[in-house]
Structures are given as structure tokens and as C-alpha cells.
LUMDOTOR-567335 format. One record per residue (C-alpha): residue in three letters; x, y, z; residue number from 1. Coordinates in Angstrom, 2 decimals. Example, Ala and Ser with C-alpha at 12.3 -4.5 7.8 and 13.67 -1.06 7.14 Angstrom:
BEGIN
R|ALA|12.30|-4.50|7.80|1
R|SER|13.67|-1.06|7.14|2
This chain:
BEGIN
R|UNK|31.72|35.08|2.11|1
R|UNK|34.46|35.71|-0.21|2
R|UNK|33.84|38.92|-0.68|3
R|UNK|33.27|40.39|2.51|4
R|UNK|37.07|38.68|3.00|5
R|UNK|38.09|40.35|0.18|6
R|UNK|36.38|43.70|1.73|7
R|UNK|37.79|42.81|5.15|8
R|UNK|41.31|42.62|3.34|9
R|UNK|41.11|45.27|1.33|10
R|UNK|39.72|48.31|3.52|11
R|UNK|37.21|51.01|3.64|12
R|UNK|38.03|53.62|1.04|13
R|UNK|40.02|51.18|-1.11|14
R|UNK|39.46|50.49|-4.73|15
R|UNK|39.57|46.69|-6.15|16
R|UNK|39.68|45.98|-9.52|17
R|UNK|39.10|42.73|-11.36|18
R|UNK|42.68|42.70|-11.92|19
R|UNK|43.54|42.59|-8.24|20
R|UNK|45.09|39.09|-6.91|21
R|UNK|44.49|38.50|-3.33|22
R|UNK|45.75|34.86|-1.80|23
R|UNK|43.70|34.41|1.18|24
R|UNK|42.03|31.18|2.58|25
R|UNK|38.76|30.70|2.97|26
R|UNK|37.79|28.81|5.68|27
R|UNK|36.86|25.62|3.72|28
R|UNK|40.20|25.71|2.88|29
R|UNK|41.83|25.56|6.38|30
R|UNK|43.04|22.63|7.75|31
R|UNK|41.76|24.22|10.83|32
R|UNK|38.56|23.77|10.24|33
R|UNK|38.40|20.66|8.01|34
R|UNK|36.77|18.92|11.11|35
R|UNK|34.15|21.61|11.87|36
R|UNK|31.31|19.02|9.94|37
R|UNK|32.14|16.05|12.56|38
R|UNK|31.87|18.31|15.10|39
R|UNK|28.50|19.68|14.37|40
R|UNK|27.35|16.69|13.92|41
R|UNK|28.34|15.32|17.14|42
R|UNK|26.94|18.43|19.08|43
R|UNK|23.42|17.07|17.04|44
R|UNK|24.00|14.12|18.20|45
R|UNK|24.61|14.88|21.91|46
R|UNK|21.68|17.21|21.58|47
R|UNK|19.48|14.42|20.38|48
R|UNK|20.70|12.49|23.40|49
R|UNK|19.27|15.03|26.09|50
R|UNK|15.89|15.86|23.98|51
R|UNK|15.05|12.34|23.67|52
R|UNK|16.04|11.39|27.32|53
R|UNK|14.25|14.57|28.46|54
R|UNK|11.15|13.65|26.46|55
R|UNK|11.02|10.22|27.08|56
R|UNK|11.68|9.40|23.17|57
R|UNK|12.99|5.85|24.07|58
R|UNK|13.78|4.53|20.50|59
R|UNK|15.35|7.85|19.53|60
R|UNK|17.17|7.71|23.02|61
R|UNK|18.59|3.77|22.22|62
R|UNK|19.22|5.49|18.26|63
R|UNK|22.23|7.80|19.75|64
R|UNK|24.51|5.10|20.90|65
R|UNK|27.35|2.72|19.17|66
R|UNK|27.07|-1.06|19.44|67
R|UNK|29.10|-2.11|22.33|68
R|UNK|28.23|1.13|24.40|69
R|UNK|29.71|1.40|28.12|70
R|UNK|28.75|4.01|31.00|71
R|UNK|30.54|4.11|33.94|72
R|UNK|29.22|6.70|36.62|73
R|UNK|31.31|8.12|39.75|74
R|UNK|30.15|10.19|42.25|75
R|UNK|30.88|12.98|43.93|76
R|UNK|34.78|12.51|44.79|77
R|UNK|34.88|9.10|44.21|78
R|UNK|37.70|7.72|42.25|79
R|UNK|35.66|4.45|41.06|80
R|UNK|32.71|4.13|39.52|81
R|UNK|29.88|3.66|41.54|82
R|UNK|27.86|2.51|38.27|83
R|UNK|28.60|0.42|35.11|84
R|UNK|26.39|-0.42|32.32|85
R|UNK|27.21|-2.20|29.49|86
R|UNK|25.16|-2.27|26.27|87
R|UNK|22.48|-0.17|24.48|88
R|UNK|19.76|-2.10|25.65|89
R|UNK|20.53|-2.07|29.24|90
R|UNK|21.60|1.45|29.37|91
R|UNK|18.56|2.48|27.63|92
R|UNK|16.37|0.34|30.31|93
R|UNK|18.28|1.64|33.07|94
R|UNK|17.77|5.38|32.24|95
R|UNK|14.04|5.01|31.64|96
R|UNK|13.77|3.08|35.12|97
R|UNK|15.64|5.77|36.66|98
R|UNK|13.47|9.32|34.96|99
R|UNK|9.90|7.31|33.65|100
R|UNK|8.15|8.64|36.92|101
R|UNK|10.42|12.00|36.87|102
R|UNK|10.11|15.44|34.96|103
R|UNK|13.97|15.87|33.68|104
R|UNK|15.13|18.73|31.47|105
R|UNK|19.17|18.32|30.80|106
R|UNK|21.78|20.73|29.03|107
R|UNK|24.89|20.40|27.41|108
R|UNK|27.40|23.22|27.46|109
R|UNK|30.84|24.78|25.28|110
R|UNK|31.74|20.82|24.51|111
R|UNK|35.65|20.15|23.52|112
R|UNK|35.62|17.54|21.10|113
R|UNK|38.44|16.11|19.42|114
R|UNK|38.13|14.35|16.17|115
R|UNK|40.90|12.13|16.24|116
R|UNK|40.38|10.45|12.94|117
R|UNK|37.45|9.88|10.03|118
R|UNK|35.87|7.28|12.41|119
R|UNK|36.90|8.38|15.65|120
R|UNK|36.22|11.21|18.49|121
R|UNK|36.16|12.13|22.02|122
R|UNK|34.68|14.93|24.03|123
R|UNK|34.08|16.67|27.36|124
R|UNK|31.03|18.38|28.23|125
R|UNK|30.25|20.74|30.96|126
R|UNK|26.51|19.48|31.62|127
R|UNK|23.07|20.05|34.45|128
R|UNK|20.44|17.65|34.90|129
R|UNK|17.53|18.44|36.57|130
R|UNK|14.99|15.73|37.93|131
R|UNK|11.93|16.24|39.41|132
R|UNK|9.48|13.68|40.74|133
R|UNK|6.81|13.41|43.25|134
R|UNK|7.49|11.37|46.40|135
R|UNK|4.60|10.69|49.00|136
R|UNK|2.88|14.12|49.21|137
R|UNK|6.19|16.13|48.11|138
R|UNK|8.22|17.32|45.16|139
R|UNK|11.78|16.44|45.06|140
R|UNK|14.01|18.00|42.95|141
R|UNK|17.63|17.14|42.15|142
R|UNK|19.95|19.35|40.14|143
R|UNK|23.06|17.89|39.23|144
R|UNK|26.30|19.39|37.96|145
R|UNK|28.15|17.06|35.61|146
R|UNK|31.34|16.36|33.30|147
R|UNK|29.93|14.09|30.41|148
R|UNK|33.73|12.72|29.00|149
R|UNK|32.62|10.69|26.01|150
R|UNK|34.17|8.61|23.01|151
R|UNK|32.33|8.55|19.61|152
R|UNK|32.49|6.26|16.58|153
R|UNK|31.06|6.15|13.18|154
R|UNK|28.71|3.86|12.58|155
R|UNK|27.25|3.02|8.60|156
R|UNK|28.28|6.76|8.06|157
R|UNK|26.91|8.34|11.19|158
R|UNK|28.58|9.28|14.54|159
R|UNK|27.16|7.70|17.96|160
R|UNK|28.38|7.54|21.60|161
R|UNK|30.75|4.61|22.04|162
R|UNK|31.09|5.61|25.81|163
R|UNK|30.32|7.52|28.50|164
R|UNK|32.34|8.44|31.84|165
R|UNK|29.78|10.57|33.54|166
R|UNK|31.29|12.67|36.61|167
R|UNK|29.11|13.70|38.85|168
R|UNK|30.65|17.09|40.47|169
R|UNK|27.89|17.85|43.08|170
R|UNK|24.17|18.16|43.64|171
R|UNK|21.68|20.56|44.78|172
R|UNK|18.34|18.84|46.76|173
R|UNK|15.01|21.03|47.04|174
R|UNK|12.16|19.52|49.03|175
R|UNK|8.76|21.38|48.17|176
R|UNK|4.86|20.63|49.24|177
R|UNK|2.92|20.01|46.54|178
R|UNK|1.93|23.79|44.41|179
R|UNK|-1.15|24.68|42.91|180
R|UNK|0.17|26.85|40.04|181
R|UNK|-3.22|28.03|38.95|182
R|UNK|-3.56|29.82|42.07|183
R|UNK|-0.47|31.44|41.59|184
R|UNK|-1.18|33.42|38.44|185
């Protein structure tokens, strides 16, 4: 890395000698980016969250939050949350009442996280949740844009979600019979 810097610094058709003293900062060196390991690590971490929802991982699901976890839910243009749940264990038995009987995939996008000290975070994320699930002799299918705004905490050296206001911004419904794929290919 240093030396493509150095390269970067020094120019195509330029010399550079061992002699040759150049002061520039790596990026390990930045105070700009001395938070770019928490970060990763919470993307993992939020990552973990949808896999394991989405695959019905339930002990890895309950492994992502922080003692003491909240989730609040609003709707669609409602000021006040329409849902609270406090504690891992209820939040984890909520969510698997709500998808066990559903095919979900979920994705998190561009998250702004802000470390705001060794132990502490927060972050926004730009999400979609699909659901799909069988009802009588149809598929229903929900997909649901969202605003995940989330505070983390470290916990025996690892970061989990302390809390979770989840904004529900709108929702697209699809009503299908039921498809034989095989016939379709």
C-alpha cells in the first residue's frame, strides 16, 4: 500500500531514490479512519441479523442483540409506535411468530454509523423486507421499505444491537394464485 502511495505521490516518469523523504499518512494513521474496524464490524453484525432472521437461524438471530434490547415499530406516518418489545427473548419470539410460516429475504443498504465512543454506536439504515407466505389457496407477498435507526453497545468485547426504531416508510402488496414453477421452465 505504501508504495503505490509513494507511486501515486511521486508520478509517472519520476525517479525515487532510497534517499527520498516523503511525509504522507497512511490510512492506519488517520484519525479519519481509526473507527473503520467498529464499523465493519457492525455492518457484520447487522448482516448476521438479516441472514439469520431470513434463514430462520433462531439462536444466531437472539446472538445479535445487547442485554436490555428495545424495538419500537411505527408505521407508515405515524408519529408513535404502533409496536414495542422489550427484551431479547421476546423480540426473538415475536419475530419468529411473525416470519416461521413466511419465506423472507431482507437487505441492508449504504448504513451511516457513528461510533461515538470505544463502547458505543448508532446507525441508520436504508433497508427492504420481503415476506412471502401462503394464505388459503394464495400467495401474499409484502415488500416493505424501511429506515432501521439503531444504537449499538459492546458487549464482553463484541458489538450488538442495543435498540431498534424501525420506520416503516411504505409497503407494496402482491396477491398471486398459487404457481407451478416446473411448468414454467
Amino acid at each position: 500500500m505504501a508504495l503505490s502511495i509513494l507511486l501515486l505521490m511521486v508520478g509517472v516518469g519520476q525517479s525515487v531514490t532510497a534517499s527520498d523523504n516523503y511525509n504522507y499518512v497512511t490510512p492506519v494513521d488517520d484519525p479519519a479512519y481509526s473507527n473503520i474496524g467498529s464499523e465493519l464490524e457492525i455492518r457484520k453484525l447487522k448482516s448476521q441479523y438479516f441472514l439469520c432472521l431470513d434463514s430462520k437461524q433462531w439462536d444466531c438471530f437472539r446472538s445479535v442483540f445487547a442485554s436490555g434490547f428495545r424495538l419500537r415499530i411505527f408505521e407508515p406516518g405515524e408519529n408513535e409506535p404502533r409496536f414495542e418489545i422489550t427484551g431479547i427473548d421476546n423480540m426473538v419470539t415475536a419475530t419468529r411468530e411473525s416470519v416461521d410460516e413466511s419465506t423472507t429475504i431482507h437487505h441492508g443498504h449504504e448504513p451511516l454509523i457513528e461510533i461515538l465512543s470505544e463502547n458505543e454506536a448508532r446507525g441508520t439504515w436504508p433497508a427492504q423486507g420481503i415476506m412471502r407466505r401462503k394464505v388459503n389457496d394464495r400467495f401474499v407477498t409484502r415488500h416493505a421499505f424501511n429506515l432501521y435507526h439503531e444504537t449499538y453497545k459492546k458487549e464482553n468485547g463484541d458489538w450488538k444491537i442495543s435498540s431498534t426504531d424501525l420506520i416503516r416508510k411504505f409497503f407494496v402488496w402482491d396477491m398471486d394464485s398459487e404457481v407451478d414453477l416446473k411448468s414454467r421452465f
